[in-house]
Structure formats: structure tokens, C-alpha cells
N, C-alpha and C positions, 0 to 999 in steps of 0.2 A: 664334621658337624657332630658335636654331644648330644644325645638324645636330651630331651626334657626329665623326662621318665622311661624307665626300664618296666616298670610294671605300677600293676593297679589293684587293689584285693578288697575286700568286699565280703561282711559275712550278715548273715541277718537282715542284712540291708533290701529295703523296699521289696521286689519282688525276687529276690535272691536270698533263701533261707538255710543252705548252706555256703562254705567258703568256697569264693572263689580267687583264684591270680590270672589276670589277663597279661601276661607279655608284650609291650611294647613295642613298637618296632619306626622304621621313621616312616612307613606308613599304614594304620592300622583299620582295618573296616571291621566293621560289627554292623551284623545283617540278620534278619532272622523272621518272625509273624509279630503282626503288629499286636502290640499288647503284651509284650516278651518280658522289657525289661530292657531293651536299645538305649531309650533317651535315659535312663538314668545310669547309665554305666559312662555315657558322653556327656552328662550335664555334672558329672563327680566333680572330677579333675579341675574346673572351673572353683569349685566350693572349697578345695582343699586348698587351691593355689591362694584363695583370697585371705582363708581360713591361718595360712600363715604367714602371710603380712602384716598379721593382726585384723585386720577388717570384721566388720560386725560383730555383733553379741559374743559372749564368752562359748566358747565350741563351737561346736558345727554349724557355721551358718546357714540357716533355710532359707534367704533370698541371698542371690549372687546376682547383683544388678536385675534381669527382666528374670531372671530364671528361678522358679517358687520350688522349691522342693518338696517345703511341707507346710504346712500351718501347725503343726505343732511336732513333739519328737515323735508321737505314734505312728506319725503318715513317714518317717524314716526306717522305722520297723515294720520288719518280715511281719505280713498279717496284723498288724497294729497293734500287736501284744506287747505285754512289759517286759520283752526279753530286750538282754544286752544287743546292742550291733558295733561292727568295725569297720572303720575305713583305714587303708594302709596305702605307702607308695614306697616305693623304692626310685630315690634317683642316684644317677651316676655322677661319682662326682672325680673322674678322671680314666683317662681310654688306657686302663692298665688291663689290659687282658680282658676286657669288659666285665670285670669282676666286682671294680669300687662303686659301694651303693650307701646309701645312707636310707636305712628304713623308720618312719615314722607310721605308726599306731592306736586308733584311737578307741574308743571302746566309752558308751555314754553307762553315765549310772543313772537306774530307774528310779532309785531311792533321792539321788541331789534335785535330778534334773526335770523328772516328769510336772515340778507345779511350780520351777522355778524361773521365770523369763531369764531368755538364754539357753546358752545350752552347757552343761558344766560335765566334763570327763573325767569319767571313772580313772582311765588310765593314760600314763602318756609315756612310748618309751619312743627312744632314739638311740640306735645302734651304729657305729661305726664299720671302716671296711673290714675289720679284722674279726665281726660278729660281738665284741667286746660289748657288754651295755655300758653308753656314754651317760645316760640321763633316764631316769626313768619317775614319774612321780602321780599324785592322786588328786582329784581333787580337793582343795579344803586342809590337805596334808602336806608335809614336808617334802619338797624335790630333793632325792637322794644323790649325791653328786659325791666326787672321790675326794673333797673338804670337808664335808658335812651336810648338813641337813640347811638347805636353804627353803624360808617359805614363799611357798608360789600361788597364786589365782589363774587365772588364763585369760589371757585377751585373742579372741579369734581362736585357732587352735596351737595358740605359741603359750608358753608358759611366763606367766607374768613375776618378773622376781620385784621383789619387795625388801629393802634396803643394798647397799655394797655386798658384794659379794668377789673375791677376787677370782674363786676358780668358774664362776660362772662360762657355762661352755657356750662359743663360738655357732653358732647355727647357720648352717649354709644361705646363702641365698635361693627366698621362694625363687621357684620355675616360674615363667612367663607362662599362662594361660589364656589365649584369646574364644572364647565359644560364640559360634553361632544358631541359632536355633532353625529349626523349620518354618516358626511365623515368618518369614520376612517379609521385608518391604521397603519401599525407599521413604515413604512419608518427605513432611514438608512442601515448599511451594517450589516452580520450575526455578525461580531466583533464588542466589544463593549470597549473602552478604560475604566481602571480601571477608577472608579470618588467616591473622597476622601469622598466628600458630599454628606447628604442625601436628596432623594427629595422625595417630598410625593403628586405632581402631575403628568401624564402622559402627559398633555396636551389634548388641546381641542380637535384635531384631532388624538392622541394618538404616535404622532410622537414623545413621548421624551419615550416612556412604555419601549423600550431596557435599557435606560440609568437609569432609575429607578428603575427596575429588578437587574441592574447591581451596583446602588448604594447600594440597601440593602443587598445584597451577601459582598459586600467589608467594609461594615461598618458592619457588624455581625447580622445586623437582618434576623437572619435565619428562624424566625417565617413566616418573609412575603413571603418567598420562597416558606414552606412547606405549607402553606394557600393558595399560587398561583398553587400549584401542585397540592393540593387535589382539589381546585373549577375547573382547567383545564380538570380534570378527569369526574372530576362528568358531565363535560355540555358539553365535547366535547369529550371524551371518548381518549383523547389525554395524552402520560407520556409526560411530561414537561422534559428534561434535560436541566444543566447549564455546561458547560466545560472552565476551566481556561487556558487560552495557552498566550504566548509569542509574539508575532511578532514585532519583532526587539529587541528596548530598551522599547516597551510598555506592561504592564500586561492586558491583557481584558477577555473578557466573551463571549462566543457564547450560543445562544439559541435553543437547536434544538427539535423533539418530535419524538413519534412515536407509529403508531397507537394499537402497540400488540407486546407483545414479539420477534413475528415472524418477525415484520421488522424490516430494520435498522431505527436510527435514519436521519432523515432529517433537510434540515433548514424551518425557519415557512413558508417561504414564499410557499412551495411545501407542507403545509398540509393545502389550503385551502381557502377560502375566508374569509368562518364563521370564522377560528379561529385568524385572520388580524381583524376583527370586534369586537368579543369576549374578545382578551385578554387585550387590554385596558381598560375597563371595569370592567374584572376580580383583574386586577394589582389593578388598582385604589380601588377598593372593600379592597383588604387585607392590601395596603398602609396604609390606615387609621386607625388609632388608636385607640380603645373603649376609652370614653369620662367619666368621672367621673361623679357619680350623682349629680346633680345640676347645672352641664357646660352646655354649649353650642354645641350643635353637629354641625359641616358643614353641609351645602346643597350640596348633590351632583344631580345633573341636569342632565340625560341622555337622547339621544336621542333614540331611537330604540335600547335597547339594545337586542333586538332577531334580528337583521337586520343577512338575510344570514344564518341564524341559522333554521336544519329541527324541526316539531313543540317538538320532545322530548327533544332536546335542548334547543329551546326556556322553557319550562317548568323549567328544571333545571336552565336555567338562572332567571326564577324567585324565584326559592326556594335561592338564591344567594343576589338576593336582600333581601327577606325576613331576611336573616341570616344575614346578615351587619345591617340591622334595628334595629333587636331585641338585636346584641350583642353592640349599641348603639353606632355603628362606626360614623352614618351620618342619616341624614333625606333625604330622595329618591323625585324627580321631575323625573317621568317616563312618558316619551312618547312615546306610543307604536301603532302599526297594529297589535297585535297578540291577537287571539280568545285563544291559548294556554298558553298565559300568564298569560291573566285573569283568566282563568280557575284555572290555578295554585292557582291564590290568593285563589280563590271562595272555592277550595279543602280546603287549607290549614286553612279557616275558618271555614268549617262544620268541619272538625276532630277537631277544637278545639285549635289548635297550633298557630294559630294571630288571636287574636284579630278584630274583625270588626270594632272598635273605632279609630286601628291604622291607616286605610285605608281609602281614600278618594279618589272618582270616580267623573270624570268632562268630561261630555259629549261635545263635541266641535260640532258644524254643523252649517250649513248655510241655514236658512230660506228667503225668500223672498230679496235676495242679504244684507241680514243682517247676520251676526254673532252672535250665542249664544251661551250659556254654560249652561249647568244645571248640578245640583251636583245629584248621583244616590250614592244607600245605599247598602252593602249587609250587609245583616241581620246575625244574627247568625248559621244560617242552610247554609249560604255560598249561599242564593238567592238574586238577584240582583231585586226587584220589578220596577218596571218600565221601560224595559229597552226596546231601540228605536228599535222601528221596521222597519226590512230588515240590521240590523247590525251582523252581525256574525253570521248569516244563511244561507249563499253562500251554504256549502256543503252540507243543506239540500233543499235547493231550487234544486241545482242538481241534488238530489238525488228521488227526486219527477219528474222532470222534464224526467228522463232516465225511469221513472217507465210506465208514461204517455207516451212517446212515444214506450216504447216496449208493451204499450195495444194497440196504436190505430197499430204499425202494425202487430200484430199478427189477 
């Protein structure tokens, strides 16, 4: 499996006021205090993906389907000052030594862009595997290219050339980004109209997860069913039913569960919060396709996928990610609160079964009104050395705390 992305960089950006490189990995967690600076380092990669397919307004786009980033470019910059910011990615575009990257650069200008609808780039470079500069250009200005001076605008964050040009360069194919956010939900009525086509997103906020459940039942993938049955089992302790009924002249699908033989079947919405959180996540997990060696895997981007979930679930929902990783469906951006997720990882690398190479840990926190990140390692024995202290010791600090005061009153 090719990663998506090798790395992620970030300068100026929202609550990150100097430069950061976050390392990629095919599975990557970013964890930290709420108010850090999480959701915008996992809601990036989404923007950039979109950003160069051409999609939305010229530059950076501040809406990526449900996901706002900003209302305007000041809510993208560090303290909403008129200073420059960058967004950067490195992907891999061939398993040579893991060294081939194509890096792309972006950098807004205060002067184009601050009163112009849109967003319009200072700068735009794209380098080659050899560090070579393949393309580099300004807004408003000449793309310097190794023919000459072609003129360019930008659509999204790709450069828009404007008349023939024969050396015009080849630009990779964007990566696949699917994001999920923390809102979710399943929305919708329990009936689901038959849908001919298949879809292999749930959506950000997981509001399409019915209609997708229901595309792959009606178009025969019945693999994604029994894969969405068995992971609903395993993390929510939930049987999954599908039921095909009538109403009127239309065919559809109901979704219902239920927790034990001994009860009836329900609709989702009466088994739960967690499992309105969960099954989007879960849907999206089996949707995805194992990727041929040598492709390119998606990024999928999630936000909390324990949100709502008690910690034995949480657990299972990380042995879920693990198993989408390893069977090479997707490369994981997880952003989590849960001490039992990590844990999960931690287990699952002392016994041996992932890999410590595959995982990558990015501490998120706020020092002296500044924003940081440091990358933390677990080793082979599934021990995390360095890891920040007063984080994910609450239950023993309490636990100490109840001992101390049933000394001092007895």
C-alpha cells in the first residue's frame, strides 16, 4: 500500500504560529487538550485534497463540503493577523526507498487576497524527486516553467494555464481524502429508497451512511454488509438487520438492530447515541476497498471515532481501525480523547500484531499561548517513552486522591 501522504506542514496557520511537519504514517493519531489545534491539522488534508482537483474558489478553500474552516482568510491565520500562512504536503509518488515525494506549497498573499472573494496565492511551488524546482509561480504572474513564462490564475489550488502551452507539466494525481468529523449522525427517515448507484462515501457528518448501506445491498456488494455486521458486533455488541419492504411504487431498505436474541429488533435511532457516532465510521471502514500493492491508499481523516462510545468499545473501535489499515483499505488521521484507544494501539504492538513503524503519535498542547506538537514513539514492547505528563492519569490521580482522604479521615 502507497501511503496518501508522507507528511503535512503548516506555518502560521490557525492556531499553529510557527512551522510545523507532521510525518505520516499508515496510521496516524493526533491527541492532545481540547482547544489545541486537533481538528485543524485533520480537517487540512481534506482542503488541500479538494484544493487540487480544482474544486472551489481560487486558493484555499474555506468550505470543504460540511467542514468551514473559515469565513474569511484571517480566521486561517495565526491570531487573525495580516501575516503570510502555508500549507504544504509531500506525497509519495513511488516505493523507491521511500524517498520519492512531490512537494506542493502554498503561501496566501495579504495584499491580493485579504478583500478579494477567493483566495488567491502568493506562491505556488512544486518540486520533483530529485529536489529539482519543476514549477514555481505567483499569483497575477508568470508560471516560470523550463519553456518559458506561461500565464497562469488558479483554480482551487492548481494553477490555471491560459492558452497551449506544450511544456506545460504533468501534475500528479490529487490523493483521495475522505474526512469525518465529530458532529455525526445518521439523519434521514428508518426507509431508505432503493439507489441504483454505488457510493463509497458516508459523508462528513455521516448523513448519507443509510443511503450507502442501502446502495451496496442493491447493487450486490454483500461483502460490505457482512463486514458492516461483523465490525457492528464486535464494538457495539449490536446484530445489524437490513429489511427490504415496499412503500407504495418505491423498493427501499430499513436498518434496524438489536441487542440479544431476546429483544426485538429496533430502529437505530432507539439503540443509542454511540451507535448514531459509530456506524458512520464503521460503514465507511468496510465501504473502502483493499488497494492493490503499489496504489495509492485514501486518507481517511476521522474525528473522535470513540466519541459516545463506553471505554470497551472504544478499544474494539480501535482494533477496527487497525484492521482497515493493515487489510490496506486506507491510511488512518485519528483524532482522539481516548486513554483506551491508545492503549489498544500500545496492546496490539507488544503482542506483536502492528507494527510500531506503522503508527505515528503527535502530541498536540499549548505552551506559553503558543501551540506545539511533538512526535512520541512506541517502541516494540508497546511503551510510549516520553509521554506528557498529567495526560491520561485522571483515574489515577483519583485513585490516589480517595486513598489520601480515606487516611486523613479515619
Amino acid at each position: 500500500m502507497l501511503l496518501p501522504l508522507s507528511q503535512l506542514r503548516i506555518r502560521a496557520y490557525k492556531a499553529f504560529a510557527g512551522a510545523v511537519a507532521l510525518d505520516l504514517r499508515p496510521l496516524t493519531i493526533v491527541f492532545g487538550y481540547n482547544g489545541a489545534g486537533k481538528s485543524a491539522v485533520c480537517t487540512l488534508p481534506a482542503a488541500i485534497s479538494a484544493g487540487l482537483r480544482g474544486e472551489g474558489p481560487p486558493g484555499l478553500p474555506l468550505v470543504v463540503g460540511p467542514h468551514r474552516l473559515g469565513a474569511s482568510h484571517l480566521d486561517l491565520r495565526h491570531g487573525r493577523t495580516l501575516q503570510d500562512f502555508e500549507v504544504g504536503i509531500s506525497q509519495p509518488l513511488a516505493a523507491i526507498d521511500g524517498q520519492v515525494h512531490l512537494d506542493c506549497e502554498l503561501s496566501a498573499d495579504t495584499a491580493l487576497s485579504l478583500h478579494t472573494p477567493g483566495q488567491l496565492m502568493r506562491e505556488w511551488r512544486l518540486s520533483g524527486p530529485d529536489g529539482a524546482l519543476a514549477l514555481r509561480g505567483r499569483a497575477g504572474r508568470p508560471v516560470e516553467a523550463s519553456a518559458g513564462p506561461v500565464p497562469s490564475g488558479f483554480n482551487g489550488l492548481v494553477p490555471r494555464w491560459e492558452g497551449h502551452h506544450d511544456a506545460q507539466p504533468a501534475l500528479p494525481e490529487p490523493f483521495a481524502c475522505v474526512a469525518l468529523g465529530a458532529a455525526r449522525g445518521l439523519g434521514g427517515a428508518d426507509f431508505t429508497p432503493q439507489r441504483a448507484e454505488q457510493r463509497l462515501e458516508v459523508g462528513a457528518t455521516g448523513e448519507d451512511t443509510r443511503a450507502a448501506i442501502d446502495a451496496a445491498w442493491w447493487t450486490g456488494r454483500r461483502s460490505v454488509w457482512e463486514e458492516l455486521q461483523s465490525a457492528v458486533a464486535a464494538v457495539l455488541d449490536v446484530e445489524l438487520s437490513l429489511e427490504e419492504l415496499v412503500q407504495g411504487p418505491v423498493s427501499g431498505t430499513v436498518l434496524q438492530g438489536r441487542r440479544s436474541p431476546h429483544h426485538p429488533a429496533l430502529p437505530l435511532a432507539q439503540l443509542g447515541t454511540g451507535l448514531s457516532h459509530a456506524l458512520p465510521v464503521l460503514t465507511q471502514l468496510a465501504l473502502l476497498p483493499p488497494v492493490a500493492a503499489g496504489q495509492r491508499a485514501p486518507l481517511l481523516s476521522v474525528e473522535e471515532p470513540e466519541a459516545h462510545l463506553h471505554p470497551a468499545a472504544q478499544a474494539q473501535m480501535a482494533d477496527q481501525c487497525i484492521a482497515a489499515v493493515q487489510a490496506g483499505r486506507c491510511a488512518l488521521l485519528v483524532e482522539t480523547h481516548s486513554e483506551t484507544f491508545i492503549l489498544r494501539l500500545q496492546r496490539r504492538v507488544a503482542e506483536g500484531t502492528l507494527e510500531p513503524s506503522a503508527v505515528a503519535l503527535w502530541w498536540v498542547d499549548e505552551e506559553a499561548g503558543q501551540t506545539k506538537v511533538r512526535a512520541l514513539e512506541i517502541d516494540a514492547h508497546g511503551a510510549i517513552p516520553g509521554w506528557p505528563e498529567g495526560w491520561f492519569d485522571a483515574a489515577l490521580r483519583e485513585a490516589q486522591a480517595i486513598a489520601r482522604a480515606g487516611r486523613a479521615r479515619r
